[in-house]
PyMOL commands that place a pseudoatom at each C-alpha (Angstrom):
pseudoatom trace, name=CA, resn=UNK, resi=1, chain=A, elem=C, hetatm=0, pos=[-73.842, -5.349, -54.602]
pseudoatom trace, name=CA, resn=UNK, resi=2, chain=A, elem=C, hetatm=0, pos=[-76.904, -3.829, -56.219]
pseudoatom trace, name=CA, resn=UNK, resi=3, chain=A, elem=C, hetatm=0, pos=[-80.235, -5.325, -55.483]
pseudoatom trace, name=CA, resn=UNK, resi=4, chain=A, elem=C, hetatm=0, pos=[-81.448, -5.282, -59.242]
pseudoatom trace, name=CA, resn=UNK, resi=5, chain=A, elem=C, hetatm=0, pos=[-80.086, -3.887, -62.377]
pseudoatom trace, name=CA, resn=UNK, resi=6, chain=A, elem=C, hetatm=0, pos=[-82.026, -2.926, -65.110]
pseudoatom trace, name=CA, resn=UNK, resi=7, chain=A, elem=C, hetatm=0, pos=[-80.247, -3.981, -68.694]
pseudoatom trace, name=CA, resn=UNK, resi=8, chain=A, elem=C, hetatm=0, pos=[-82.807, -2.490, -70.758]
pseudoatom trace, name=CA, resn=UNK, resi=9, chain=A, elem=C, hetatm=0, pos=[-86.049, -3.577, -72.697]
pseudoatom trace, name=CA, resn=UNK, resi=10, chain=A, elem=C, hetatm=0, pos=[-85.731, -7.466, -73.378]
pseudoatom trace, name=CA, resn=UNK, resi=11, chain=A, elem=C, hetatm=0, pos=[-86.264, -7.438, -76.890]
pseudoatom trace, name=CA, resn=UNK, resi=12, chain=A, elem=C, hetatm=0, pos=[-82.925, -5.995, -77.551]
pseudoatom trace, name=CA, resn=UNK, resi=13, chain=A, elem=C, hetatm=0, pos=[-81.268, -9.438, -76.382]
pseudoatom trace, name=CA, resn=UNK, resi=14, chain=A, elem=C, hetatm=0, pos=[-82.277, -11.996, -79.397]
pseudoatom trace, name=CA, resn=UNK, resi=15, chain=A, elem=C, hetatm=0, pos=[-83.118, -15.166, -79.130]
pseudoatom trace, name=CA, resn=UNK, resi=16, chain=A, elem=C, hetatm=0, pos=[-80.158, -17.469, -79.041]
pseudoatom trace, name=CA, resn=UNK, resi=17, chain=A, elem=C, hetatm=0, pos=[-77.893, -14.870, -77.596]
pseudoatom trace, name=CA, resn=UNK, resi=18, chain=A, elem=C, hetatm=0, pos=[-75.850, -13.612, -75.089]
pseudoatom trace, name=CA, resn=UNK, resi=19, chain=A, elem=C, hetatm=0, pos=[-74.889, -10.571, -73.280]
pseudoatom trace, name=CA, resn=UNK, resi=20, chain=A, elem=C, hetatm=0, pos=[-72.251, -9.625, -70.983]
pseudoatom trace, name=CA, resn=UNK, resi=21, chain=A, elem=C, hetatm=0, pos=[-72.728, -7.762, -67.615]
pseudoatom trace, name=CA, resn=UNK, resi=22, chain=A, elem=C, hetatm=0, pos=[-69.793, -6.850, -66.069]
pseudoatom trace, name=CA, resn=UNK, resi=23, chain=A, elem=C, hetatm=0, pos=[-69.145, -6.842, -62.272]
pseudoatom trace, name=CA, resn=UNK, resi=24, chain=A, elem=C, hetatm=0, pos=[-68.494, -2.874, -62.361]
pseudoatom trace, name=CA, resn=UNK, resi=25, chain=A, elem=C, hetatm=0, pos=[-72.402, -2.836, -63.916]
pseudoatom trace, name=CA, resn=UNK, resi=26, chain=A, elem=C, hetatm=0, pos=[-73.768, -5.455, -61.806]
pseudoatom trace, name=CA, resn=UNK, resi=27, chain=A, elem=C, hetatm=0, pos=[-71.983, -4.629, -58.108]
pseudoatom trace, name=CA, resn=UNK, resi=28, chain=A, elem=C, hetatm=0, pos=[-71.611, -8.486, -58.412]
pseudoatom trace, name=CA, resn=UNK, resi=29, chain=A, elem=C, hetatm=0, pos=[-67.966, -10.044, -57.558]
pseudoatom trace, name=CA, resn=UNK, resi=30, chain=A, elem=C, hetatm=0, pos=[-67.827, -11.558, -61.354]
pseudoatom trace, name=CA, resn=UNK, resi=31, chain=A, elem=C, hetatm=0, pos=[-69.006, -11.064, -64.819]
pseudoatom trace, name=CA, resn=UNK, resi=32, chain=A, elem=C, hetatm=0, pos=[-72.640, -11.617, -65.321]
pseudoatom trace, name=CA, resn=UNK, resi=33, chain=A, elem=C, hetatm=0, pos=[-73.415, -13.434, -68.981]
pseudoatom trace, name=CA, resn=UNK, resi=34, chain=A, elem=C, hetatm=0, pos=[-77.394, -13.267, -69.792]
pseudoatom trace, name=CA, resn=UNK, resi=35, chain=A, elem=C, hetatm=0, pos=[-78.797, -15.592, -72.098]
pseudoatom trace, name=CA, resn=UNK, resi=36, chain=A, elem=C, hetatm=0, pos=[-81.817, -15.509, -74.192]
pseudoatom trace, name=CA, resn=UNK, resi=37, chain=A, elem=C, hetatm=0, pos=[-82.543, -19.086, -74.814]
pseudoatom trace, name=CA, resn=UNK, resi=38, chain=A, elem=C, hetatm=0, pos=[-84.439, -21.159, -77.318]
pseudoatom trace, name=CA, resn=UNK, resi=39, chain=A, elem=C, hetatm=0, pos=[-87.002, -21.381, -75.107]
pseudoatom trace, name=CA, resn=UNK, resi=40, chain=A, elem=C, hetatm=0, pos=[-87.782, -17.579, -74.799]
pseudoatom trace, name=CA, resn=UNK, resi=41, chain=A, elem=C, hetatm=0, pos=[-86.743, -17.917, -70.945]
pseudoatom trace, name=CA, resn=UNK, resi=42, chain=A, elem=C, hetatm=0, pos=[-84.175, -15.595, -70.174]
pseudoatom trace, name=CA, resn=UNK, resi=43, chain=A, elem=C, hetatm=0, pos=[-81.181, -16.817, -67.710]
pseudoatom trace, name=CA, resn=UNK, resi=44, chain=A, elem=C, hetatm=0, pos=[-77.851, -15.605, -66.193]
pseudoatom trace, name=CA, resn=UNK, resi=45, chain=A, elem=C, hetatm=0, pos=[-74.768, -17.368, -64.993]
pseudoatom trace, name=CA, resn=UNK, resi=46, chain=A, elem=C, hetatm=0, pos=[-71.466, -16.552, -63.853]
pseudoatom trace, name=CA, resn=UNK, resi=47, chain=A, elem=C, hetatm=0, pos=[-69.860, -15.488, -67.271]
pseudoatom trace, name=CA, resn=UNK, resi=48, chain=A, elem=C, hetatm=0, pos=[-65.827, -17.728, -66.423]
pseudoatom trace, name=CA, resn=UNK, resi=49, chain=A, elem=C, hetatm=0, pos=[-66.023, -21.501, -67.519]
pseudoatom trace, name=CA, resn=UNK, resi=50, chain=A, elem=C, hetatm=0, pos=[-65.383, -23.248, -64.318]
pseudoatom trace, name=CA, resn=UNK, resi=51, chain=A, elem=C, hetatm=0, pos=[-62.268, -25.693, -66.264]
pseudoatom trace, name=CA, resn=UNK, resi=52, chain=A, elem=C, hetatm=0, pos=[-60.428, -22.747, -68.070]
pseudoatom trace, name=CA, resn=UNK, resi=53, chain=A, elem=C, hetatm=0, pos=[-61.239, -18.695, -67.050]
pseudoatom trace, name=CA, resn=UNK, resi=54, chain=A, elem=C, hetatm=0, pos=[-63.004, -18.369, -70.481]
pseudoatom trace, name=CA, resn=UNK, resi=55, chain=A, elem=C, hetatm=0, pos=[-66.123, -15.523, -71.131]
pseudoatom trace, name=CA, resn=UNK, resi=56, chain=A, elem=C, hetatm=0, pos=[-68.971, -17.668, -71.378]
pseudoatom trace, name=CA, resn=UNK, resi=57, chain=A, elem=C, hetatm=0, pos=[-70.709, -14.954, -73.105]
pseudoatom trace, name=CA, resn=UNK, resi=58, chain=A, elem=C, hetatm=0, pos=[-68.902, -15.448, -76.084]
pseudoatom trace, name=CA, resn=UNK, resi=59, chain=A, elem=C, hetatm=0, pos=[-70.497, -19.104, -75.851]
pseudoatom trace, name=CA, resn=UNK, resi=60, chain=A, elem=C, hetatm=0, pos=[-73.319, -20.815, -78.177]
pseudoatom trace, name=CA, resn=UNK, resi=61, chain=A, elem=C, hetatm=0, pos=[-76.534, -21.021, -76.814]
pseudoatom trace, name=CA, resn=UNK, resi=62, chain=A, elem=C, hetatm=0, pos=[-78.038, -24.924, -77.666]
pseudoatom trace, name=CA, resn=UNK, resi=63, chain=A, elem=C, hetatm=0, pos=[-81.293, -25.351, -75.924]
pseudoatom trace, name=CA, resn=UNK, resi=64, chain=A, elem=C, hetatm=0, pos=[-81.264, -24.884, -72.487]
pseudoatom trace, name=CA, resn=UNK, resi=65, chain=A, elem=C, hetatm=0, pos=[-77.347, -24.760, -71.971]
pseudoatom trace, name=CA, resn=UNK, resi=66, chain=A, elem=C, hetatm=0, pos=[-74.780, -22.326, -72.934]
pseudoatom trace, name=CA, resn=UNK, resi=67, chain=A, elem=C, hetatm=0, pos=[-71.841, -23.964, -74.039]
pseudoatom trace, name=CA, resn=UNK, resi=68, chain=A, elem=C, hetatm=0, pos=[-67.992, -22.940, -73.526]
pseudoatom trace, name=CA, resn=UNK, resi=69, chain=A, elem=C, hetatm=0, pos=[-66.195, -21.493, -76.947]
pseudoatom trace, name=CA, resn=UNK, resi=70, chain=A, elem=C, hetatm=0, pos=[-63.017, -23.197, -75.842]
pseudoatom trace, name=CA, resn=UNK, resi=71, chain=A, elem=C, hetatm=0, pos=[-63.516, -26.882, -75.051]
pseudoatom trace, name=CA, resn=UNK, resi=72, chain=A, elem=C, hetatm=0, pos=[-67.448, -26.840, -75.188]
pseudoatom trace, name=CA, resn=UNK, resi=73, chain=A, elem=C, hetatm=0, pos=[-68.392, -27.669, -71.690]
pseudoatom trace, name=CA, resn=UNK, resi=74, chain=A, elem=C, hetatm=0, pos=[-72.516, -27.105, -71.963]
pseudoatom trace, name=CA, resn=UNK, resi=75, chain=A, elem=C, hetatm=0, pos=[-73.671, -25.513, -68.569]
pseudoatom trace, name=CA, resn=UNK, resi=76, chain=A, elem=C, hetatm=0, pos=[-77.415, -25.687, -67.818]
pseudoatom trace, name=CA, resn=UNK, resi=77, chain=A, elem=C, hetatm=0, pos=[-79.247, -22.717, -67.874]
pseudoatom trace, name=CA, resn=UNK, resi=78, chain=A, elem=C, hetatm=0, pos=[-81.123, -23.024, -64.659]
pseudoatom trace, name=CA, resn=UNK, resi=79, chain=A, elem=C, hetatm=0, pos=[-78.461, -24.895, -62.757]
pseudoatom trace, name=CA, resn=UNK, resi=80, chain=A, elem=C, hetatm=0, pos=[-75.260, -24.419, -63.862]
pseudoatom trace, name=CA, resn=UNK, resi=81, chain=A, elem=C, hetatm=0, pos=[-74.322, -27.925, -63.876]
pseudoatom trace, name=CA, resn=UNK, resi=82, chain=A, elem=C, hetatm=0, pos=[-71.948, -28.789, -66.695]
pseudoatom trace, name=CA, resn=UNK, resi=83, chain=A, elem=C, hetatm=0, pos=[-73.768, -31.344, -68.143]
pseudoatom trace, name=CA, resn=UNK, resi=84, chain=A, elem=C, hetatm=0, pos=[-70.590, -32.568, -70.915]
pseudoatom trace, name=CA, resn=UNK, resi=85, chain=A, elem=C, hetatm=0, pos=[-66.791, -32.365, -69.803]
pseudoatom trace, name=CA, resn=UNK, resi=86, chain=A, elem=C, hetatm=0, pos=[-64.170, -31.145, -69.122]
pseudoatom trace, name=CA, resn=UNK, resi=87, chain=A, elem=C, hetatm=0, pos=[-65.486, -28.699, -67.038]
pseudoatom trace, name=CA, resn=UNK, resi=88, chain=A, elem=C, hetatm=0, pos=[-66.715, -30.617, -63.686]
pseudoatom trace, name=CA, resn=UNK, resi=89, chain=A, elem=C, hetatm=0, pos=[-67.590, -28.225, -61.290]
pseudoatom trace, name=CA, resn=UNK, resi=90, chain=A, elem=C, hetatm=0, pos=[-70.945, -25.894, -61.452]
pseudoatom trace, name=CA, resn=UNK, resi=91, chain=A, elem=C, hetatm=0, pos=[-70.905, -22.345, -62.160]
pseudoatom trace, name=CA, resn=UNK, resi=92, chain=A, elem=C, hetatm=0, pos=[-73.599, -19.867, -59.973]
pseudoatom trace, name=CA, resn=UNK, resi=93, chain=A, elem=C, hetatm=0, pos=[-77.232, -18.741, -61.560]
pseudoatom trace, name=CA, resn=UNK, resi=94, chain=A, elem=C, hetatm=0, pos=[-78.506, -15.332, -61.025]
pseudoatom trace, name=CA, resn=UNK, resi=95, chain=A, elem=C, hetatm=0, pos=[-81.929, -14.907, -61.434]
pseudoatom trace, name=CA, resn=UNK, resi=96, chain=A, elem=C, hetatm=0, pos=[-83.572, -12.671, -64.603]
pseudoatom trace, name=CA, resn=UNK, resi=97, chain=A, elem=C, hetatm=0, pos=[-87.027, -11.420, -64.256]
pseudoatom trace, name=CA, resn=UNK, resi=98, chain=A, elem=C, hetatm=0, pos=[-88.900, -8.975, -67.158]
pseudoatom trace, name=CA, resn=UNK, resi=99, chain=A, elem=C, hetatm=0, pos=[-90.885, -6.209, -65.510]
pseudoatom trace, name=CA, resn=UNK, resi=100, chain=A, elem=C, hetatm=0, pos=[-92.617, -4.041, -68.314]
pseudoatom trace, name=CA, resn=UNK, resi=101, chain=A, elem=C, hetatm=0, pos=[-90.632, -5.347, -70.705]
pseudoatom trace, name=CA, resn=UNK, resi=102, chain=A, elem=C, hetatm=0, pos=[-87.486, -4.810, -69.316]
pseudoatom trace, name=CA, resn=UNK, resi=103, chain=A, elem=C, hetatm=0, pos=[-84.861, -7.219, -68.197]
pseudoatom trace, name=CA, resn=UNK, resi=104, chain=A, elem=C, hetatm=0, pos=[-83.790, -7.067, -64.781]
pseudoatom trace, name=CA, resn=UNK, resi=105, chain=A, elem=C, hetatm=0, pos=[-81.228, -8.629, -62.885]
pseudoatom trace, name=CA, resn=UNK, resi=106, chain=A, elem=C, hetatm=0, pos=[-80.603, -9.839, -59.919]
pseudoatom trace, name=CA, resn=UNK, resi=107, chain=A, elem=C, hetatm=0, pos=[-77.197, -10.910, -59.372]
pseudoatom trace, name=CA, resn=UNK, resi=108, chain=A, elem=C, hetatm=0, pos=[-76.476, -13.427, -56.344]
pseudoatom trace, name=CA, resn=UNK, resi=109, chain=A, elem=C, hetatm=0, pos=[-80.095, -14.491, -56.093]
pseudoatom trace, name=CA, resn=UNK, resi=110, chain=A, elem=C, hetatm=0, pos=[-79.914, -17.940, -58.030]
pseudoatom trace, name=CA, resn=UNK, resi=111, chain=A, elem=C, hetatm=0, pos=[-82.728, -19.089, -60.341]
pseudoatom trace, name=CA, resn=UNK, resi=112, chain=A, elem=C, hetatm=0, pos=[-86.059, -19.721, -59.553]
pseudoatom trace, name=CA, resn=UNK, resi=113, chain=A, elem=C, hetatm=0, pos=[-88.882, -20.525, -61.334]
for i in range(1, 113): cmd.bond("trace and resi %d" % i, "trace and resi %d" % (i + 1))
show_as sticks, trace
zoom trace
């Protein structure tokens, strides 16, 4: 697994969005999905809904969770508690840092802040 991965300068990843980074990118076991959020903050979880294997990157972003585009479990941004059901169980956080101006990745460290 790589230590860090640089995705690029952080402005290319809007506000409100998400991108995918896959496992072949990352040297992470799973999909990666980084999240711009409403806050500016920038997160990362484990990108497969913990109830059904759906991408959360193709997800809505609503304030600090990203929520599911099948059956709209929200998952906190810094935890990745599921914070409305059906999904029940937590999916991991990787932590995202910006280093002049880039995003960078760190997949299998968890958030901090």
């Amino acid at each position: 697994m790589a230590d860090t991965v640089d995705l690029g300068p952080a402005e290319q990843l809007p506000e409100g969005e998400v991108m995918q980074v896959t496992a072949e990118t990352s040297g992470y076991t799973e999909d990666i999905a980084v999240v711009h959020a409403e806050d500016g903050g920038f997160y990362a979880l484990d990108d497969v809904c913990s109830h059904e294997a759906v991408s959360l990157s193709d997800g809505y972003v609503e304030e600090d969770t990203l929520e599911c585009p099948m059956h709209a479990s929200a998952f906190c941004l810094k935890t990745g508690v599921p914070e409305t059901p059906p999904a029940m169980t937590p999916v991991k956080t990787h932590r995202v840092t910006v280093e002049d101006g880039h995003l960078i990745l760190h997949p299998g460290t968890p958030y901090s802040e």
